[in-house]
Legacy VTK file of the C-alpha trace (Angstrom):
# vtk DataFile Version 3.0
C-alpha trace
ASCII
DATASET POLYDATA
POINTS 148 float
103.883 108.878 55.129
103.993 112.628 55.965
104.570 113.595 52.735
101.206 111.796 51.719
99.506 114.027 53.860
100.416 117.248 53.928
103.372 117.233 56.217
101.075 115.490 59.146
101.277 111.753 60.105
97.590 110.951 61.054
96.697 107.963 63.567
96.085 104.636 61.653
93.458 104.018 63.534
91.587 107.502 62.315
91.042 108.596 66.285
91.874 112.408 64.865
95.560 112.184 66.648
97.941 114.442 64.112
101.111 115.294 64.547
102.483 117.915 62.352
106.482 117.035 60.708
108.610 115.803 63.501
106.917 117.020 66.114
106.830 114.076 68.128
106.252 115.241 71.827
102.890 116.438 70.300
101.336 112.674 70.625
99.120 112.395 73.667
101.049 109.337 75.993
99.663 106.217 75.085
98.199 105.113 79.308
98.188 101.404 78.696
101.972 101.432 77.380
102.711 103.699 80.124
101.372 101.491 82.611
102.816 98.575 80.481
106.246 100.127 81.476
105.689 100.501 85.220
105.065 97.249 85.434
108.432 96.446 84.190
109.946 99.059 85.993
108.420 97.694 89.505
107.269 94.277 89.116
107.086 94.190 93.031
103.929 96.103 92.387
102.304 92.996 90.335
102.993 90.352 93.303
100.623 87.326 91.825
98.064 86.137 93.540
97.726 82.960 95.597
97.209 80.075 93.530
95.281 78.420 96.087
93.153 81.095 97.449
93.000 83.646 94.960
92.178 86.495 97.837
95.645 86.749 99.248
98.515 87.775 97.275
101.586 85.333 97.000
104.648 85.132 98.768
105.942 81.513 98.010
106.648 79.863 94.979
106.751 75.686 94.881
109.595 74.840 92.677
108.546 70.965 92.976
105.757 69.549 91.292
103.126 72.095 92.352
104.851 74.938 90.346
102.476 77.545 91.600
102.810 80.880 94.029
100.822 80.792 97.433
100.329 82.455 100.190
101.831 81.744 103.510
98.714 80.061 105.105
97.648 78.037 102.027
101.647 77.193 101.553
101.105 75.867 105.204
98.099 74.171 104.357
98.902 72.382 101.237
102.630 71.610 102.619
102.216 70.177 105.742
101.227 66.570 104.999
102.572 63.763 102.869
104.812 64.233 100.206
104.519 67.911 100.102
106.075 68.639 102.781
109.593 67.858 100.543
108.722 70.662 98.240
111.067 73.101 97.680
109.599 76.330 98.986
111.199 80.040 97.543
109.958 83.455 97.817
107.696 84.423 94.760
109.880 86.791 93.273
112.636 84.202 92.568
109.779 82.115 90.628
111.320 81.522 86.908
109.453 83.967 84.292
107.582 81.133 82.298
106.938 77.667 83.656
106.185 75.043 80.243
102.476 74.227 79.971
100.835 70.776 78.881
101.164 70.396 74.926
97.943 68.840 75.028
95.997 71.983 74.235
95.604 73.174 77.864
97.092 75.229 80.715
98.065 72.546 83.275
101.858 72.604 84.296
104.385 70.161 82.503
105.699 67.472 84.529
106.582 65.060 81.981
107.990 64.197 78.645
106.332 61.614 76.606
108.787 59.475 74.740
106.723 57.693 72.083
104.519 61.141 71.115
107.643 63.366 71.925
105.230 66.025 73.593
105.504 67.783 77.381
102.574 66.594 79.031
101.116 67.070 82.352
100.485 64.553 85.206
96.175 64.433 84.115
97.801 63.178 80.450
100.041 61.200 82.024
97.484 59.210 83.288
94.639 59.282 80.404
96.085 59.901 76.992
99.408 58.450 78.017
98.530 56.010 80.130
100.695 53.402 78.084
103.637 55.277 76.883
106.826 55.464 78.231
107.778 58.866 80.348
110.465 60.619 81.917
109.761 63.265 84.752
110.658 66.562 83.708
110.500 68.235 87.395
112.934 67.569 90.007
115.288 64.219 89.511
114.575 62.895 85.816
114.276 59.173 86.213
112.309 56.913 83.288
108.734 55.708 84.674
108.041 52.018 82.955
105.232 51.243 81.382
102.530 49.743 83.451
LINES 1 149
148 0 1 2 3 4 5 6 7 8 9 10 11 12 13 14 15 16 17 18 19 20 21 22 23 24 25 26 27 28 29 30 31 32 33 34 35 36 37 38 39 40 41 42 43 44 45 46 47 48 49 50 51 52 53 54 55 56 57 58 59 60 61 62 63 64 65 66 67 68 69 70 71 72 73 74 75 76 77 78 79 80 81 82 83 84 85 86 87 88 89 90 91 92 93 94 95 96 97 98 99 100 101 102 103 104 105 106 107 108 109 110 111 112 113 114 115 116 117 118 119 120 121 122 123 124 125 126 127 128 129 130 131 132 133 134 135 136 137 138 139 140 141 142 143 144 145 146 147
C-alpha cells in the first residue's frame, strides 16, 4: 500500500492522517480504542448499573431466574417476599460475561427451552407463543413442564 503512494500509508478514511514508511509511532492514538482498553484493563471501573433502579450502580447479581445486577436496596426490595427470597444472590463482578437472550427476536432473559420449536425462549413466550408446547427450564434445576 505504501508503495502506491509514495512511501506514505494514508488513512482509509481520507481524515489527512499519513504516516511516512514504517514510521508507526507517528499515528495520533486512536481515544476510543484507548479507552476501549481501559476498560478491559479495569473493568471495576464499568460496575453496571442497577437493573431495577437505574440511578445506583450494582453490587449484586441474581443468578436465579431474575438474571440481572441490583443494587443493595432494590436487591432488598425485590428479594424479600415470596419466592425470591430463594434466589441465589452473588456480588456483580462474579456475574457470567453473557447471559442467553430470548430467540424470539427480543432482549428478555432465557429461561426456557422449547422442545417442539427447538428455540431458547423467555418466560413472556413461554406463556404466549408457547403456550402449548412442551418446555424444559433452562435456569436452576432442569425439570420438563407438561403441557397444560
Amino acid at each position: 500500500m505504501a508503495l502506491q503512494n509514495n512511501g506514505q500509508f494514508v488513512c482509509p478514511k481520507r481524515d489527512g492522517t499519513k504516516v511516512e514508511g514504517n514510521d508507526i509511532e507517528a499515528l495520533i492514538p486512536n481515544e476510543a480504542v484507548h479507552q476501549l482498553v481501559q476498560l478491559f484493563d479495569h473493568p471495576e471501573l464499568t460496575a453496571p448499573m442497577c437493573h431495577r433502579c437505574n440511578v445506583n450502580k450494582a453490587e449484586h447479581w441474581c443468578d436465579s431466574d431474575c438474571k440481572h445486577c441490583y443494587c443493595s436496596k432494590c436487591w432488598d426490595n425485590i428479594h424479600e417476599v415470596g419466592h425470591y427470597r430463594n434466589h441465589r444472590k452473588f456480588p456483580v463482578k462474579d456475574r457470567p460475561s453473557e447471559v442467553s437472550k430470548c430467540q424470539e427476536d427480543h432482549d428478555d432473559t432465557v429461561q426456557y427451552w422449547c422442545e417442539g420449536c427447538s428455540k431458547e425462549i423467555c418466560n413472556n413466550c413461554q406463556q404466549l407463543k408457547h403456550k402449548d408446547h412442551k418446555v424444559v427450564l433452562v435456569t436452576g434445576d432442569v425439570k420438563p413442564l407438561e403441557e397444560e
